[in-house]
C-alpha positions as CSV (number, residue, x, y, z in Angstrom):
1,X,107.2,82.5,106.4
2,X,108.4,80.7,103.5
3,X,106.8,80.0,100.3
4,X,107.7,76.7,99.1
5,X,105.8,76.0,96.0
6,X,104.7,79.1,93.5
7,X,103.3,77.8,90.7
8,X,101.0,79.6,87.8
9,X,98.8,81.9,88.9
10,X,96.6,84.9,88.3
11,X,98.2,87.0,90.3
12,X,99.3,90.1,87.7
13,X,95.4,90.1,86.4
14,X,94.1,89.7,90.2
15,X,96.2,92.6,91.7
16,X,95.0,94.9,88.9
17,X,91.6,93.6,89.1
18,X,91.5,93.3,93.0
19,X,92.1,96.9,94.3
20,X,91.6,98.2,97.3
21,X,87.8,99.3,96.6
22,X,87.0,95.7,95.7
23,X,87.1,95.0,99.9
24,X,84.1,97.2,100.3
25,X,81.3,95.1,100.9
26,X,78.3,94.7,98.6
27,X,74.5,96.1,99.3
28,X,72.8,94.1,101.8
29,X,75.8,92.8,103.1
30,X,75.8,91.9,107.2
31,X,78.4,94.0,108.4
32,X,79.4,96.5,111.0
33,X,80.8,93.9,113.6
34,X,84.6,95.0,113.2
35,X,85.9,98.6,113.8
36,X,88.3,98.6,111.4
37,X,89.3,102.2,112.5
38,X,90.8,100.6,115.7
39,X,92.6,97.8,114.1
40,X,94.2,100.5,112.0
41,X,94.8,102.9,114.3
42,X,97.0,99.9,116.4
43,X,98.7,99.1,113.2
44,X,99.9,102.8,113.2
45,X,100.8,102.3,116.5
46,X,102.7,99.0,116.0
47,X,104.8,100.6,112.9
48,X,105.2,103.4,115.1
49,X,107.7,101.5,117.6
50,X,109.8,101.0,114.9
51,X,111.7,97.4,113.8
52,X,110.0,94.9,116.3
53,X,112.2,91.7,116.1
54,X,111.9,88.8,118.2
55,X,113.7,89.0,121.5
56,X,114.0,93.4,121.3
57,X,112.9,96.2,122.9
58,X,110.0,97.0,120.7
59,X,109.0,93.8,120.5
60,X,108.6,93.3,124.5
61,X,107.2,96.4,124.3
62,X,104.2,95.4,121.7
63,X,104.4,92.2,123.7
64,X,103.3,94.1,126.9
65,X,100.7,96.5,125.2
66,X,99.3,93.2,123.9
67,X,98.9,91.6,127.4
68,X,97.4,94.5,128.9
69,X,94.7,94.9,126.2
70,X,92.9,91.7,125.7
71,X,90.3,89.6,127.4
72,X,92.4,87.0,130.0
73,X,95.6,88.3,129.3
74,X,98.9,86.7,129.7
75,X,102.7,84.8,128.3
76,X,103.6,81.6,127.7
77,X,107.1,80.8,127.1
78,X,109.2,80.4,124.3
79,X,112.5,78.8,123.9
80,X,114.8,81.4,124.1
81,X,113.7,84.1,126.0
82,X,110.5,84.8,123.9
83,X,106.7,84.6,124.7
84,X,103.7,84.6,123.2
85,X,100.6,86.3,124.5
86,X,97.8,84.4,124.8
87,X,94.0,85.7,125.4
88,X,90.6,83.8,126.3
89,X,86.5,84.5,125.4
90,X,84.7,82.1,127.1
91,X,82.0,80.8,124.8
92,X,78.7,79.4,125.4
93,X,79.5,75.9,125.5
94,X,82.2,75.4,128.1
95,X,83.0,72.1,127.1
96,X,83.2,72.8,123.9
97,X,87.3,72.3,122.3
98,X,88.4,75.6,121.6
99,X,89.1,77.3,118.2
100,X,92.4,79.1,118.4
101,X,92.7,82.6,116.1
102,X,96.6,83.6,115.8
103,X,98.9,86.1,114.0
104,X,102.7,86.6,114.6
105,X,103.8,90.0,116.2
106,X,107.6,89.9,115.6
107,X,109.2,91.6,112.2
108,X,112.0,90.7,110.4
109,X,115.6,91.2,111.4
110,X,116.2,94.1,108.3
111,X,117.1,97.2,108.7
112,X,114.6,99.7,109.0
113,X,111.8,96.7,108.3
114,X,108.6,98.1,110.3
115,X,106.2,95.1,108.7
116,X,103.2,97.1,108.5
117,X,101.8,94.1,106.6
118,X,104.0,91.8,107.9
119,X,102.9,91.2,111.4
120,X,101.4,94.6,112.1
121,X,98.0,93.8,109.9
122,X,97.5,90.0,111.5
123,X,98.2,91.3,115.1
124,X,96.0,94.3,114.2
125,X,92.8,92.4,113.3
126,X,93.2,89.5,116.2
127,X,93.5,92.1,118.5
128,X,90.8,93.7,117.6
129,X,89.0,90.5,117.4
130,X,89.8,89.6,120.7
131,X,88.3,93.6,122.1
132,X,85.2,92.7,119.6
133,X,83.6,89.3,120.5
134,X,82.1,89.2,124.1
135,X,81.5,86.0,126.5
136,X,79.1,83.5,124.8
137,X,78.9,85.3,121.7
138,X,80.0,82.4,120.1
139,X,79.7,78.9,120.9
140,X,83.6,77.4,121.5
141,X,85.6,79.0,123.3
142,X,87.8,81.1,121.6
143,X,91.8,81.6,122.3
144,X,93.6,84.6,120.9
145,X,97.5,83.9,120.2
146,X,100.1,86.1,119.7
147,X,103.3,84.0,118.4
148,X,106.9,85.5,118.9
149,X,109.8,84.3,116.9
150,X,107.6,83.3,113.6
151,X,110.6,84.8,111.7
152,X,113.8,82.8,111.9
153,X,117.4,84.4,113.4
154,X,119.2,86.7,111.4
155,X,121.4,84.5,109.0
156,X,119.2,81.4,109.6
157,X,119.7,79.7,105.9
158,X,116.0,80.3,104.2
159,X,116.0,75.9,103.6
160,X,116.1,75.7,107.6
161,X,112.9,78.2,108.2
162,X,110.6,75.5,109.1
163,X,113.6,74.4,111.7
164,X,114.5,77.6,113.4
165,X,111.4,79.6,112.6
166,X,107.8,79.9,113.7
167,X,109.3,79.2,117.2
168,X,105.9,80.8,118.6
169,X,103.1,79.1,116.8
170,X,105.2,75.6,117.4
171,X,104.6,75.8,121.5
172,X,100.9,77.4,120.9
173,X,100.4,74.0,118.6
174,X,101.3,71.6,121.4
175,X,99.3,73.8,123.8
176,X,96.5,73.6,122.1
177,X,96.5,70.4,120.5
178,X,93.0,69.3,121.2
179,X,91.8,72.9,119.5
180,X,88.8,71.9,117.0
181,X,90.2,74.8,114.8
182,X,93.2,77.5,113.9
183,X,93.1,80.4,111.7
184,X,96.1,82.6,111.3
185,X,95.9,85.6,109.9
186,X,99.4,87.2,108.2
187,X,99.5,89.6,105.6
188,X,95.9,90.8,105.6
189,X,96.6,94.7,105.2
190,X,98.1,94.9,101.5
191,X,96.0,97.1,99.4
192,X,95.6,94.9,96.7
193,X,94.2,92.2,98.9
194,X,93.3,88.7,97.4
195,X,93.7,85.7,99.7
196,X,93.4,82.4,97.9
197,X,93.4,79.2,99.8
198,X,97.2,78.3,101.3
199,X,97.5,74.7,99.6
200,X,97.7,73.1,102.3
201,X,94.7,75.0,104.6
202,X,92.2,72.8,105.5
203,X,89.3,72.6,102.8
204,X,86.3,72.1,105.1
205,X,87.5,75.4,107.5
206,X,88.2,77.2,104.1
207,X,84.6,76.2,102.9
208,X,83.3,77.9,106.1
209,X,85.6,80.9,105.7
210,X,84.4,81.5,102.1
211,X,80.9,81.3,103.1
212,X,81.6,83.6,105.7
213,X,82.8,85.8,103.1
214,X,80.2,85.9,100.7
215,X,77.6,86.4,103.8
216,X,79.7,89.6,104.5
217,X,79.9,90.8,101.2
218,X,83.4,89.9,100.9
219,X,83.6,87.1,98.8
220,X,86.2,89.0,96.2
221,X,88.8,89.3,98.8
222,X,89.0,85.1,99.2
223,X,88.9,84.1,95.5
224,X,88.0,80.3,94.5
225,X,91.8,79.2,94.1
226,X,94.5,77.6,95.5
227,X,97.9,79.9,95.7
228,X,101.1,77.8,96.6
229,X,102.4,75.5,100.3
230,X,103.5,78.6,102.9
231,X,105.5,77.9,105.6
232,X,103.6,79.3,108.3
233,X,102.3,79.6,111.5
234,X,99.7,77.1,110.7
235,X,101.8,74.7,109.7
236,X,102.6,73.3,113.7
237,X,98.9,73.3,114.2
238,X,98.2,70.7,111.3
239,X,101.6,69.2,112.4
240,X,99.6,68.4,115.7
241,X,96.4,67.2,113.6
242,X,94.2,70.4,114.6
243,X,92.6,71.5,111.2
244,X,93.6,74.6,110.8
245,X,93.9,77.5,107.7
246,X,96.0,80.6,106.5
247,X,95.1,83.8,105.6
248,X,98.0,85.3,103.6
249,X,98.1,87.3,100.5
250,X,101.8,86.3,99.5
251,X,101.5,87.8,96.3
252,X,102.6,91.2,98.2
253,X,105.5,92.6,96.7
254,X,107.0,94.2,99.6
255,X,107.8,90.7,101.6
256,X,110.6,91.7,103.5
257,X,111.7,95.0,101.9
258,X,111.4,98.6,103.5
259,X,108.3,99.4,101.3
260,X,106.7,97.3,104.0
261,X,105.5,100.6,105.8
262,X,102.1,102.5,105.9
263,X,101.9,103.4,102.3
264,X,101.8,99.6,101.4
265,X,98.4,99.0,103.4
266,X,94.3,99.8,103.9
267,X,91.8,99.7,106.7
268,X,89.8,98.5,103.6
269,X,91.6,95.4,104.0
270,X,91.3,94.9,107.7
271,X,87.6,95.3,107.8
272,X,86.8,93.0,105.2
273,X,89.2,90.2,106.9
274,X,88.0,91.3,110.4
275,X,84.5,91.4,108.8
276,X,84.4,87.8,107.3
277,X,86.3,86.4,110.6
278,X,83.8,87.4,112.6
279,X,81.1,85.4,110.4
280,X,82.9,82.7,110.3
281,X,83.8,82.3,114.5
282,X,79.6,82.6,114.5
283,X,79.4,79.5,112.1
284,X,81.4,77.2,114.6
């Protein structure tokens, strides 16, 4: 992803504010829907294959473990040789559009780059999402998506992202064009975890999400402010007019650098964004 627009913000005061124990969840909070312990323990897993670029080994590898492990299983193609992997909960209302819930699972063409926030903590929690929420649980229907090839080619210039990147999320968008929602989850591991609203994330999901939050006892983790435009994979889905949000903590200061590894995450963070996704798929 690419960050277009940066603007002043409270980020220096927010990440020394916004810790990792500000994810725990307040008293009285609803909680306990999300095993965060098994979204981290594929996160470790993920980081364990090593670099996972689009179109190598590791990456059809994750791609594979992926398939095998979620409700309704399966690929759909990508230009060039790529696929996503797509999963299905039927909901209680089969005619109902369905709300898709995505997170890229390709790294970064960089040496030694192992993304543990970076696509690991995304495809982490939407896995786990997917394991979590059983058949007419929730109302829509829900589709879990995988997108390969959100990070553009090695030595694509960084103006041209939007053109050569998020190659996954692009054929998922026409796909699922008629979805009533999309939330994509990307960069939801960092420590310091604060997720303002992406400025162009849809206000009325985002109102949802927040309430979703506070229900959980999570309302610290979403703060009531806008951070910059992200290029991202929600970006083809309100290309195709399907409302849709981002949940990214761009202020992380190991975007694309080797720091990007265990050390640089929290299963803190995963529950509470597991936790407050989970509310808010019940609010649809």
């Amino acid at each position: 992803m690419r960050r277009l627009l940066i603007g002043l913000t409270l980020a220096a005061v927010l990440a020394s504010a916004l810790s990792s124990p500000s994810a725990r969840p307040s008293a009285g909070a609803r909680v306990n829907r999300f095993d965060e312990r098994a979204a981290w323990t594929f996160l470790r897993r993920q980081v364990e294959l090593g670099p996972r670029p689009a179109g190598s080994a590791a990456s059809g590898q994750l791609a594979e473990i992926l398939r095998a492990s979620i409700p309704r299983g399966r690929y759909q193609n990508v230009p060039g040789g790529l696929r996503n992997v797509v999963g299905t909960v039927r909901g209680r209302n089969p005619r109902r559009v369905v709300v898709v819930v995505g997170a890229h699972y390709d790294t970064k063409d960089l040496p030694s780059f192992v993304g543990a926030n970076d696509g690991a903590s995304g495809t982490a929690v939407v896995r786990q999402l997917a394991r979590t929420i059983k058949p007419r649980q929730v109302r829509p229907t829900l589709v879990f998506v995988f997108f390969d090839g959100e990070e553009s080619p090695p030595d694509t210039p960084p103006g041209d992202f939007e053109r050569y990147g998020l190659r996954g999320s692009k054929i998922a968008a026409g796909a699922f064009r008629q979805a009533e929602a999309a939330i994509v989850l990307d960069f939801v591991g960092d420590r310091d975890l604060a997720i303002p609203r992406e400025e162009r994330s849809n206000r009325l999901l985002w109102g949802k999400l927040r309430a979703a939050a506070r229900a959980t006892g999570h309302a610290a983790v979403f703060p009531p402010r806008d951070q910059g435009v992200v290029l991202d994979d929600h970006v083809p889905f309100l290309r195709a007019g399907v409302p849709a949000v981002d949940l990214i903590d761009f202020d992380f200061p190991c975007w694309h650098r080797p720091c990007d590894d265990l050390s640089a995450v929290s299963p803190r963070s995963l529950n509470a964004v597991g936790e407050t996704t989970v509310a808010l798929l019940r609010r649809f």
